[in-house]
Each structure stands twice: as C-alpha cells, then as structure tokens.
DOSE-720228 format. One record per atom (N, C-alpha, C): x, y, z. Coordinates in steps of 0.02 Angstrom, whole numbers, padded with zeros to 5 digits, always signed. Atoms other than C-alpha are relative to their C-alpha. Example, Ala and Ser with C-alpha at 12.3 -4.5 7.8 and 13.67 -1.06 7.14 Angstrom:
<recs>
+00045-00059+00000
+00615-00225+00390
+00045+00060+00000
-00042-00059-00003
+00684-00053+00357
-00039+00055+00037
</recs>
This chain:
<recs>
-00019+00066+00022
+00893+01285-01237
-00061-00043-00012
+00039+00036+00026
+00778+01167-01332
-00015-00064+00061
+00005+00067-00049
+00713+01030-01193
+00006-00074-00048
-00013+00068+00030
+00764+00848-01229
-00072-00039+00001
+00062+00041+00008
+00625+00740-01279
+00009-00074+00032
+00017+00076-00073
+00559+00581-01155
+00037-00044-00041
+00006+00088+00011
+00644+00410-01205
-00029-00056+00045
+00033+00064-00044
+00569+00299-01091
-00064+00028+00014
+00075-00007-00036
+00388+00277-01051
-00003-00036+00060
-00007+00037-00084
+00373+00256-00864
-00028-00039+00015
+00070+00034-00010
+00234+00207-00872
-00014-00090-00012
-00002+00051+00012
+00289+00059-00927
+00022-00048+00027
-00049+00025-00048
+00404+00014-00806
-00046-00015+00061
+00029+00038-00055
+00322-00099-00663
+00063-00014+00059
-00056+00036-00055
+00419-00147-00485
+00018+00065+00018
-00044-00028-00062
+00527-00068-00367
+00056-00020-00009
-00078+00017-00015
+00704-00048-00359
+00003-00005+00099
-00007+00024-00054
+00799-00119-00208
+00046+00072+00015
-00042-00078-00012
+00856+00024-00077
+00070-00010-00024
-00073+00003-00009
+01028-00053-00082
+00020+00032-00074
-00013-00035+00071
+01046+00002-00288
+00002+00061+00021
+00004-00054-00011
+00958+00142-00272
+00050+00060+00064
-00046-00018-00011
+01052+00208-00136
+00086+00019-00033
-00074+00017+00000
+01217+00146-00205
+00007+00058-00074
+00001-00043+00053
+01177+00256-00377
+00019+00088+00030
+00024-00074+00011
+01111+00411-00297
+00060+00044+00072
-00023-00045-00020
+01235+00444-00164
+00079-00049+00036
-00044+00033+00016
+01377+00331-00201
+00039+00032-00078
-00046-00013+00057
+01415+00347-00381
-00020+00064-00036
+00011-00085+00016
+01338+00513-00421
+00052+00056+00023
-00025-00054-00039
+01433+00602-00289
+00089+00001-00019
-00080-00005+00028
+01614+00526-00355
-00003+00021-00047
-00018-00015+00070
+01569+00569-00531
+00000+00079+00006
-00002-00060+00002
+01520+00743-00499
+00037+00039+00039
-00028-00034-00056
+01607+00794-00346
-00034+00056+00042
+00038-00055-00023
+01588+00962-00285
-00031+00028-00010
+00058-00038+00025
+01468+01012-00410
-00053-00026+00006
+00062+00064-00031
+01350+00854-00338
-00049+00046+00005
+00065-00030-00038
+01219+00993-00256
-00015+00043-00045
+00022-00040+00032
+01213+01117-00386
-00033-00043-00059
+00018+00035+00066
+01207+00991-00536
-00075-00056-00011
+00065+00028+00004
+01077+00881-00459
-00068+00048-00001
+00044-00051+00012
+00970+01023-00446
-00047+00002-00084
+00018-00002+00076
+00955+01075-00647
-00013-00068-00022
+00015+00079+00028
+00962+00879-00659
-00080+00015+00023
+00073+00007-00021
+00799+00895-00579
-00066+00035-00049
+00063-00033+00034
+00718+01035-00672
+00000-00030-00063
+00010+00053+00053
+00762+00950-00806
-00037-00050-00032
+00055+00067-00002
+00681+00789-00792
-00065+00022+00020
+00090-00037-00016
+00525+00899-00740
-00012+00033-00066
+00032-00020+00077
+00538+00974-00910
-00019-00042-00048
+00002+00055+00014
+00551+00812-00972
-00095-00035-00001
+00059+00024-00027
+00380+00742-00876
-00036+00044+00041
+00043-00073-00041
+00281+00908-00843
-00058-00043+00035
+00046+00027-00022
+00147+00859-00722
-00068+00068+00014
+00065-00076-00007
-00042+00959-00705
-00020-00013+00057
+00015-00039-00064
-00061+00975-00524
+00038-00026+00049
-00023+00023-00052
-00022+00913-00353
+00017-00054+00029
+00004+00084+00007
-00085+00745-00349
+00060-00019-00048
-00032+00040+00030
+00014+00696-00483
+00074+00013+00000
-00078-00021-00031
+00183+00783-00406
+00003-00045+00045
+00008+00042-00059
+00117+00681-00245
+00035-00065-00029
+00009+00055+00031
+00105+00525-00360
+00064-00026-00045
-00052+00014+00036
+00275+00540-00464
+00060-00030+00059
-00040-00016-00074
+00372+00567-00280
-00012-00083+00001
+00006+00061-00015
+00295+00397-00264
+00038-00065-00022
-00030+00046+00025
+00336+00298-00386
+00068-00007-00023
-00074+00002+00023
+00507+00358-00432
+00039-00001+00077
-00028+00006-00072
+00569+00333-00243
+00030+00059+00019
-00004-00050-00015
+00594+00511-00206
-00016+00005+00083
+00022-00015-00055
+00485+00495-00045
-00098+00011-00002
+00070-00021+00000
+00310+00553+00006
-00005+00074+00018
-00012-00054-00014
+00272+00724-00018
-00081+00025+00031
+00072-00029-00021
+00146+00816+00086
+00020+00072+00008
-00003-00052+00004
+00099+00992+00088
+00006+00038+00084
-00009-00017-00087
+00146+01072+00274
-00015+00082+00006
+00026-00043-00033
+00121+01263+00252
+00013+00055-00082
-00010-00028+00050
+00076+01381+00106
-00023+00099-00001
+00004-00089-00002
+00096+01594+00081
-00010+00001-00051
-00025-00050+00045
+00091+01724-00027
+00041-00041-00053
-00059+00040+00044
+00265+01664-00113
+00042-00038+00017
-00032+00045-00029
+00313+01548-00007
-00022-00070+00018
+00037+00060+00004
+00250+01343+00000
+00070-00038+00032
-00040+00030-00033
+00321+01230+00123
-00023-00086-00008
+00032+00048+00025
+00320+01052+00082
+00061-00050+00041
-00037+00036-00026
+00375+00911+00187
+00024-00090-00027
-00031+00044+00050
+00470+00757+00115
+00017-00072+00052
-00005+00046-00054
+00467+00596+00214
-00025-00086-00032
+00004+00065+00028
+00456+00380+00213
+00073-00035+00002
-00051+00055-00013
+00555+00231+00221
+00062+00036-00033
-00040-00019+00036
+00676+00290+00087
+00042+00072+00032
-00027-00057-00043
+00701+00453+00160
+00048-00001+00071
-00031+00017-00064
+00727+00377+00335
+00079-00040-00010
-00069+00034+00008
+00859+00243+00263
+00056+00047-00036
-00036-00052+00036
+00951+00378+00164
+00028+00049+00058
-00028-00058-00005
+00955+00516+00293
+00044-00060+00061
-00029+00027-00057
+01018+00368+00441
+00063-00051-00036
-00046+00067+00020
+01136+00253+00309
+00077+00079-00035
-00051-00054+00037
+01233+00420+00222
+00016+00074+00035
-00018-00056-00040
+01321+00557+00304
-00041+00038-00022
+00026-00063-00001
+01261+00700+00206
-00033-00020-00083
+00012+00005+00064
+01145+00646+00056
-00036+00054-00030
+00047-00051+00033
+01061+00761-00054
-00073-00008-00044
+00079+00017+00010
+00906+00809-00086
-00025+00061-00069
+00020-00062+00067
+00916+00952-00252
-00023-00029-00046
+00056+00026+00033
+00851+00830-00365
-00068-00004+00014
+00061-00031+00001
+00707+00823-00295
-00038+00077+00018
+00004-00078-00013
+00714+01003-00233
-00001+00041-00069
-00003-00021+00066
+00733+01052-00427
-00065-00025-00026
+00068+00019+00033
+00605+00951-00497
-00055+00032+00031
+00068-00036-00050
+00462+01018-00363
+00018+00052-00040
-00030-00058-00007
+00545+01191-00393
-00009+00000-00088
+00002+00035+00084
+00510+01142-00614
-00060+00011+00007
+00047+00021+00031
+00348+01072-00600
-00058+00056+00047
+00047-00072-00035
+00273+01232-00480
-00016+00050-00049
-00041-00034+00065
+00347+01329-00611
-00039+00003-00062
+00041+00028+00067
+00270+01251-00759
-00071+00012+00019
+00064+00003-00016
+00080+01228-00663
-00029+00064+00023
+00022-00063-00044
+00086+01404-00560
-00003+00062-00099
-00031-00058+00030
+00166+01500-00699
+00047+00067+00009
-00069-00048-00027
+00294+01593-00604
+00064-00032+00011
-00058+00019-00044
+00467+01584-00566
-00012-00034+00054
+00001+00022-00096
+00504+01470-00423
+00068-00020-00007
-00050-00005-00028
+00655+01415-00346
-00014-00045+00060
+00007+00028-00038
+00669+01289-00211
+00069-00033+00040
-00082+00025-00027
+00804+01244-00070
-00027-00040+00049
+00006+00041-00035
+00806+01115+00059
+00028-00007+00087
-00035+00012-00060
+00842+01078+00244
-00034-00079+00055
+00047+00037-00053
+00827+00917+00359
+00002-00007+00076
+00032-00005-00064
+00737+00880+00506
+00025-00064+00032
-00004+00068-00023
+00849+00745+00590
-00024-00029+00044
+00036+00042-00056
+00742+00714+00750
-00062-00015-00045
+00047+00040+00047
+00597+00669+00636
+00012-00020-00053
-00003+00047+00034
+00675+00589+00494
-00038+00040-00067
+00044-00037+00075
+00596+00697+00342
+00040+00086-00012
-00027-00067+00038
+00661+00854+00230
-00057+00040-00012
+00042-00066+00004
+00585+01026+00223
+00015+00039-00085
-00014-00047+00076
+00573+01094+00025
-00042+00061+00016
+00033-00077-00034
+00547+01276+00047
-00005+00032-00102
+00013-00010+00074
+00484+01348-00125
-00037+00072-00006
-00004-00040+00008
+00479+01512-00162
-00003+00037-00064
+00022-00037+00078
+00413+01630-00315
-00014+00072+00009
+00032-00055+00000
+00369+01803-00360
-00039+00025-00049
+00094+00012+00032
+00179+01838-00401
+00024+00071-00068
+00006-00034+00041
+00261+01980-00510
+00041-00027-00070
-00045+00035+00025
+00378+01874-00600
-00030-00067-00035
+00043+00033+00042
+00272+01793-00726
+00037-00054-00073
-00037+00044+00063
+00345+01637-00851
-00064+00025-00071
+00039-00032+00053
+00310+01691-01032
+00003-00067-00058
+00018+00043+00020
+00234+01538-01098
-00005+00005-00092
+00002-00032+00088
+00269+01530-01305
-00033-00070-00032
+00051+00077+00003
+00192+01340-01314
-00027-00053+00039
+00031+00050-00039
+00075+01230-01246
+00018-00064+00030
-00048+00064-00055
+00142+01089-01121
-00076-00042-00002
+00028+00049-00016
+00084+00923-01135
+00014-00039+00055
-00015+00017-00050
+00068+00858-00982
+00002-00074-00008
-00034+00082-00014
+00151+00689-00920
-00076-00049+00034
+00039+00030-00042
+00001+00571-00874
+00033-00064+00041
+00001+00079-00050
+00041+00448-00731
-00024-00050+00009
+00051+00051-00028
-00023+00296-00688
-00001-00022+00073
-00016+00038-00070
-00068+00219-00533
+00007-00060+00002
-00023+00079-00013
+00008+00050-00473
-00102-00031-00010
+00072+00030-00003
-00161-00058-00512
-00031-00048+00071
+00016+00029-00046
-00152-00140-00346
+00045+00028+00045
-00025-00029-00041
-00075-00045-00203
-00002-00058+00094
-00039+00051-00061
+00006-00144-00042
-00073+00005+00044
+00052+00021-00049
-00156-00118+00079
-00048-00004-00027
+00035+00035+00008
-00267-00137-00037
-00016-00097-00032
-00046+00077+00019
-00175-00312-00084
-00036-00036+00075
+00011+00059-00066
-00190-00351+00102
-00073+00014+00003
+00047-00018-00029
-00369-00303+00119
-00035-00043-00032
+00061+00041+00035
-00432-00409-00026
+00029-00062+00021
-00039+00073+00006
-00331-00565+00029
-00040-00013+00060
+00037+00010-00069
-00410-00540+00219
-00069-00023-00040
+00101-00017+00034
-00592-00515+00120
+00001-00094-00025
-00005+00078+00010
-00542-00699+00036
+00017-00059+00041
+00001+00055-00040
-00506-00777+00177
-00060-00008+00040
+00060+00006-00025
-00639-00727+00271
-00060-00035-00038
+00034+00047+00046
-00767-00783+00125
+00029-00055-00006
-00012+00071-00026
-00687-00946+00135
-00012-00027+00047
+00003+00030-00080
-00707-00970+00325
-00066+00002+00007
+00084+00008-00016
-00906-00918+00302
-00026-00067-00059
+00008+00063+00055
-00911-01054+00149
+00002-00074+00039
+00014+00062-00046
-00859-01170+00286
-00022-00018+00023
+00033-00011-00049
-00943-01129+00410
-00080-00029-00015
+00056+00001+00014
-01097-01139+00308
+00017-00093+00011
-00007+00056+00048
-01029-01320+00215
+00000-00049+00093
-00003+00041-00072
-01013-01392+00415
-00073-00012+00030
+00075+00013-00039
-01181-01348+00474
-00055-00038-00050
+00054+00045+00046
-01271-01419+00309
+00037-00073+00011
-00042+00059+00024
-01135-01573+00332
-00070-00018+00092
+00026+00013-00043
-01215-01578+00524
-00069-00021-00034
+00085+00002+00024
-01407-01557+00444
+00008-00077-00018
+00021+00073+00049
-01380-01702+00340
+00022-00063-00004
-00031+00066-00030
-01287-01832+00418
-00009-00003+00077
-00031+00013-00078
-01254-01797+00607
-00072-00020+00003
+00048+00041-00030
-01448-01794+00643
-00033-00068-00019
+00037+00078+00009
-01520-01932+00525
+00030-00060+00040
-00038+00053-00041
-01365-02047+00597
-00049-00003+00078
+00029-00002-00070
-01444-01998+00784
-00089-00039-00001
+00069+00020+00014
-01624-02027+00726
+00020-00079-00003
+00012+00077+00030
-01568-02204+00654
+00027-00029+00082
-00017+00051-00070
-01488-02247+00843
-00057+00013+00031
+00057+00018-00029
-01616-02212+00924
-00068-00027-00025
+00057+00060+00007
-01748-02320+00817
+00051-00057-00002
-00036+00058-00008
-01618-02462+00837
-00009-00027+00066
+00014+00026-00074
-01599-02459+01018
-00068-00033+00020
+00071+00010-00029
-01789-02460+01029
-00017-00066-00030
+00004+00084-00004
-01795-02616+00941
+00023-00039+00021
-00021+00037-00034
-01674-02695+01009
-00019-00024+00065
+00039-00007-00060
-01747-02670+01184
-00089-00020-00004
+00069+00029-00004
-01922-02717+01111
+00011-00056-00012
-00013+00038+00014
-01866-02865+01037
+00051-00053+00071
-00005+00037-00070
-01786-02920+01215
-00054-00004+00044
+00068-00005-00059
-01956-02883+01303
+00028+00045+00039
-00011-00049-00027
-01887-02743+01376
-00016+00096+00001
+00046-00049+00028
-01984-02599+01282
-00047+00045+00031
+00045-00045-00071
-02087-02554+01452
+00049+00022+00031
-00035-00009-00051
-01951-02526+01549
+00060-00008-00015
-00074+00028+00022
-01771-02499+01507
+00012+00088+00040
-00046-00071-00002
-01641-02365+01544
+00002+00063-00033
+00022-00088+00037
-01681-02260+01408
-00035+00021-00012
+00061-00033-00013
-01821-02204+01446
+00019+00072+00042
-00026-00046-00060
-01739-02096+01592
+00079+00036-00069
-00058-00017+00035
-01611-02075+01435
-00024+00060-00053
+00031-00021+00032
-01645-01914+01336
+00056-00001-00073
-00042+00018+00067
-01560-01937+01159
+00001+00083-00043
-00018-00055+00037
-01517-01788+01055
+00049-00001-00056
-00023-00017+00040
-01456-01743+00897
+00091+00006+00026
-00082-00050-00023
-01307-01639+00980
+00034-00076+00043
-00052+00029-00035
-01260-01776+01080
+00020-00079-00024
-00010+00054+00042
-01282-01929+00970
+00048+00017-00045
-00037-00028+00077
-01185-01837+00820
+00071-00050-00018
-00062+00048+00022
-01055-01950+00752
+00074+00052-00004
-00066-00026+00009
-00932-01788+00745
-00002+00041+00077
-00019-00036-00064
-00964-01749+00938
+00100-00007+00019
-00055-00009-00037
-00782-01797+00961
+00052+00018-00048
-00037-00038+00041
-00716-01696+00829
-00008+00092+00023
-00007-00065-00004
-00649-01504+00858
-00067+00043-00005
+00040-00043+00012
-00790-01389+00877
-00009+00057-00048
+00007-00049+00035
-00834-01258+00762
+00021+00056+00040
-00016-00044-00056
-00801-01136+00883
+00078+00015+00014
-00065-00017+00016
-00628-01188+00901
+00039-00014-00062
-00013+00043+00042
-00584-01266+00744
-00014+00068-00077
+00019-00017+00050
-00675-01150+00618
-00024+00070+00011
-00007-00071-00013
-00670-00971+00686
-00009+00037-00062
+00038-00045+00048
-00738-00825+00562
+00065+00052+00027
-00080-00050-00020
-00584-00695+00540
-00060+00080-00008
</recs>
C-alpha cells in the first residue's frame, strides 16, 4: 500500500495540549469509536504515522515522544534482537492512575515503524506496565536475518526543538534577577560614595564652627566624639544592604 503523504507540518505547531483533551481523545473517544479493535488498530495507527514522519535515529524518536505527549522514552536494556525501552512522565503517570486500562500500541507501533525504517529489519513491538513505578515497558523485537528490502530512499522527518525549554526558562529568569540585584548593589554603594560621606564631611565642618564661633573650639565634647562616615550617613536609619538588598 502506497503511504499517505504528511498534511500538517508539526513543526509548525507551537504549545501544549491540556491533559484533560488529550486524555479525553485518546482513551475516551477512540476506545468508543473503535471498540474491541482499540489495541490492534492503534497499533498500525502508529506505524503509520511513523511512515508518515520517518525519523534518523534515537534522539529524534526521544524528541518526537516529547513533543507529541507520548511520554519520555529512555533506553533500559538492548540484545541481539531484542531492545527494551522504558516509557515514563507526567502524562504517563496521569493516564496509567486516571484510566482503568489505557493503551499504549500507538506508541508501541510507531517505536516498532521507526526501528524498522532506521535498523532495517523487521521489528515488532508489544507492551506491558509497571504499576508500582508508574512507566511502560516497549519490548521490541527483530530478526538480524529478516532484512527490509528498501526500493526508495526515505526522507527523513526533521524535528525541531522547543526554542526555549522550561529549565532553561527558569535558569535565565534566576540569571536576570540576580544581574539586577548586583546592578543594585553596585547603584547603593556609589549612591553611599557620593552623598552619605560628603553629607558626614559637611557635619562635621559645621559643628566645628559652630563650637569655634561660641569659643568653645579648645574644648568641647567632640573632641572625645569620633565622627564617621558610617555613622553620620543620612541613610543609617534605612534597611541595610545586608537585609534589604541580598544577592540571589
């Protein structure tokens, strides 16, 4: 059978669907339309859409899993003709704890497609989950004698990656706050330089006139008084830097 050609470029498509849809599609209204052929049909649905968006290696099997809310796939244990691949993440967790018995042959087909297509053998892939940890086991299976007989060249599906990914979002927002808090930090101690001490300097040549200008200039109190910057400062009774202007 002739494969159907892509209409949509994914790639184009930005955001996240909400679980509650997604859910409500994939194991809500799928499962009334198809019934009892739900597990077989999502399957070929799968290889399907892998014939659809052939991918050229691992990463970018990793990377599709991602963005189409499939899950996170990591690699857990690989033979001969046998590759064990574990399937796990929020989605996974709300799926296997919100729905009795959901299925997982769509993506068990597609993996079980795009091995297929990249290895060049038969494969085949079935599923089982792991309900004390919350993640599915795709078990994927081929034989090294059982060779696909390639009659044209596959253009492979290029992916993209999200251009800003959630921790590195939070990492540059921390990075901007912090450079703000040393901007302050600086803009306080030049505000000190250039006001707090001259102000201190100008009281203490005031006092001293004042006190010379009473005849009191030999002998006064502040003499025994030592004057300082830090303690003259016009913003001594404002918040400290310390507590006030903390460095994150």
């Amino acid at each position: 059978m002739k494969d159907q050609k892509t209409t949509i470029d994914l790639n184009e498509l930005h955001g996240t669907v909400p679980l509650f849809g997604y859910a409500l599609i994939r194991d809500a209204l799928i499962p009334n339309l198809l019934g009892k052929e739900t597990n077989e049909m999502l399957y070929w649905a799968g290889k399907e859409l892998a014939r659809q968006y052939p991918l050229s290696s691992f990463q970018d099997n990793v990377l599709f899993f991602e963005k189409t809310g499939f899950g996170t796939l990591s690699l857990m244990n690989q033979r001969k003709n046998t590759t064990l691949y574990s399937l796990s993440g929020a989605i996974v967790t709300e799926r296997l704890t919100a729905v009795s018995q959901p299925s997982f042959n769509l993506e068990a087909g597609f993996l079980a497609e795009q091995v297929q297509q990249q290895e060049g053998l038969y494969t085949e892939a079935i599923y089982e989950v792991n309900v004390k940890k919350k993640e599915v086991i795709l078990t994927l299976q081929w034989d090294t004698k059982d060779r696909v007989s390639i009659t044209e060249s596959i253009n492979p599906f290029i992916i993209s990656e999200a251009e800003n990914k959630p921790a590195e979002m939070v990492d540059s927002v921390l990075a901007g706050v912090a450079d703000s808090n040393e901007k302050k930090e600086s803009t306080l101690e030049k505000m000190d330089k250039e006001f707090a001490e001259p102000i201190a300097e100008a009281i203490d040549e005031t006092l001293e006139e004042l006190l010379d200008e009473n005849g009191e200039s030999d002998s006064h109190p502040a003499e025994d008084t030592e004057f300082t910057a830090e303690e003259s400062s016009v913003f001594e009774h404002f918040p400290t830097r310390s507590s006030k202007h903390k460095k994150i």
